[in-house]
Structure formats: C-alpha cells, structure tokens
C-alpha positions as CSV (number, residue, x, y, z in Angstrom):
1,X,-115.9,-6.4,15.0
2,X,-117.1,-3.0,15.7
3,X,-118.9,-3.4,11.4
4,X,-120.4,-6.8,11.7
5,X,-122.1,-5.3,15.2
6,X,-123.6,-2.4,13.0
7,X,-124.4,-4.7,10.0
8,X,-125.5,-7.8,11.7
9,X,-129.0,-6.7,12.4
10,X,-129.7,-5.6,9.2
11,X,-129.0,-9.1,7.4
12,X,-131.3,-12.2,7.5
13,X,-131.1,-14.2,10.1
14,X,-131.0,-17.2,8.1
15,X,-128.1,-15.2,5.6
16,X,-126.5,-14.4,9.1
17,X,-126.4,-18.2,9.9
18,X,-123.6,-18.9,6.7
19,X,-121.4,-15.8,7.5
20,X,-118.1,-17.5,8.8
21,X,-115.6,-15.1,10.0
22,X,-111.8,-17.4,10.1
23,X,-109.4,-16.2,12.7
24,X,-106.3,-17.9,11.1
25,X,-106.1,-20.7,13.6
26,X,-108.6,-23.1,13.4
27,X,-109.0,-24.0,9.4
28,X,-111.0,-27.2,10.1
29,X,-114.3,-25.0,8.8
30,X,-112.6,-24.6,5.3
31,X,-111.9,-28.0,5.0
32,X,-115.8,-28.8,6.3
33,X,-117.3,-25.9,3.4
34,X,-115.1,-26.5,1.0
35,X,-113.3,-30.0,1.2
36,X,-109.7,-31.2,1.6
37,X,-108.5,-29.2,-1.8
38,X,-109.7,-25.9,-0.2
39,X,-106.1,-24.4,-0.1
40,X,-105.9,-25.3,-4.2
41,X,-109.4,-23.5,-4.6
42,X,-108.4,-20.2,-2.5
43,X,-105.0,-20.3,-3.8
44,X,-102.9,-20.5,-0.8
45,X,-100.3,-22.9,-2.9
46,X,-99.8,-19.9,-4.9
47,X,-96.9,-17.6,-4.1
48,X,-98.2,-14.2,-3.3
49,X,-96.9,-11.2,-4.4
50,X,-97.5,-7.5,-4.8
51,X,-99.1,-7.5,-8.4
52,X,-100.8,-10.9,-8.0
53,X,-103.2,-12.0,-4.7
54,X,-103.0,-15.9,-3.7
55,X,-106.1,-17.5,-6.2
56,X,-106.2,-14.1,-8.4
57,X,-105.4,-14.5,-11.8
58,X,-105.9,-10.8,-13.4
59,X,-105.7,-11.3,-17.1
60,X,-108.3,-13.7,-16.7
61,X,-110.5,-11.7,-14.5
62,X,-109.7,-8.5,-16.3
63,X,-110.8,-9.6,-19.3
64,X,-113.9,-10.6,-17.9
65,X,-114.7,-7.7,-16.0
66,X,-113.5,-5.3,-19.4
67,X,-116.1,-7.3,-21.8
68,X,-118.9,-6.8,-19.1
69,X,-118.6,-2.9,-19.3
70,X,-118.0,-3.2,-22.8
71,X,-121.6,-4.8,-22.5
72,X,-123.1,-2.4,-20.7
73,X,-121.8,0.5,-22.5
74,X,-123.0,-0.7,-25.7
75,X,-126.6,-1.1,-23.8
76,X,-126.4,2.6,-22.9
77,X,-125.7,3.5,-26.4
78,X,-128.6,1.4,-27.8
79,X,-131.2,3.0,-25.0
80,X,-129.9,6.3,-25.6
81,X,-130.5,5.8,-29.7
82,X,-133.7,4.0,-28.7
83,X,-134.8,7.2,-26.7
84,X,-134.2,9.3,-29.3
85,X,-135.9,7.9,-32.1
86,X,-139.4,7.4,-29.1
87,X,-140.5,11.1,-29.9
88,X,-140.0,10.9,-33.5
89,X,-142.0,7.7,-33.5
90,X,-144.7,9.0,-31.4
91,X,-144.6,12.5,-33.7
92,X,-145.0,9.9,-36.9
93,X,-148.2,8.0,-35.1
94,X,-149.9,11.9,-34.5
95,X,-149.1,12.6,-37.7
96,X,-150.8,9.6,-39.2
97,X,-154.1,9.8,-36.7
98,X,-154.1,13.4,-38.3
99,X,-153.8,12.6,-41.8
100,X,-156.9,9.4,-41.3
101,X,-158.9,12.1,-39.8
102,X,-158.7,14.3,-42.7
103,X,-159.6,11.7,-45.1
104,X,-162.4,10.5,-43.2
C-alpha cells in the first residue's frame, strides 16, 4: 500500500521484520503466531455486529479506558495544586533566609 511505502523507511528494520500484513486467504501465519485457538483470541467465533467488533467487548474495555483518564485527570489536578503552592513555598524559604539574616 501506497502508507506502508511512506512509513516503511521510517521504522526499524528489525520492527519492520514482525509487521505481517494478512490478505484474507492464506491464514496459516495466524495459526504459526498465534496457535490453533487464534480465531477464539481475535474473536472471529463471535457474531459481529454494528455496536460490537468480532473480539471487542466494550463494557470491559470502556471501563478501562474511563478509569485511565480518571487517572490522569486526577494527576493534572494534583500538579496543578502542586504548582501553585511552588511559589508560596519558595516565598516562605526567602522569607526565612531573611528573617536568619536579621538575627544574625
């Protein structure tokens, strides 16, 4: 394809060397990669339909993916209070220096 053409030099050749691209026909590398269940574990036993992809199960992966941004907002919020408190520290520690150098 006209993408992998563009891509392909900009990957490492030895990262190159496990890209597989499956044409449909010849499934024998599936079995070879991933063993005789590999329909089970891609989930083409599973009827496909327009809310749910073959292997896809989305409350499971939605939950997932909703605790993970939970995560990282809650970081953001804890930096952010972190970086606000950073000048009043450092206007504490100059306030301090000051106060030893007047009693010295």
């Amino acid at each position: 394809s006209i993408v992998w053409k563009m891509a392909s030099p900009l990957i490492d050749p030895r990262t190159k060397k496990k890209i597989h691209f499956m044409n449909g026909k010849d499934m024998s590398l599936c079995e070879e990669v991933l063993g005789k269940n590999w329909r089970e574990l891609v989930g083409l036993d599973k009827e496909h339909s327009k809310t749910n992809a073959r292997g896809y199960n989305h409350p499971k992966y939605w939950a997932s993916l909703k605790k993970f941004y939970e995560d990282v907002d809650n970081n953001k919020e804890e930096t952010k209070e972190e970086a606000k408190s950073e000048p009043l520290k450092e206007e504490t520690r100059k306030e301090e220096a000051n106060t030893v150098a007047d009693d010295a």
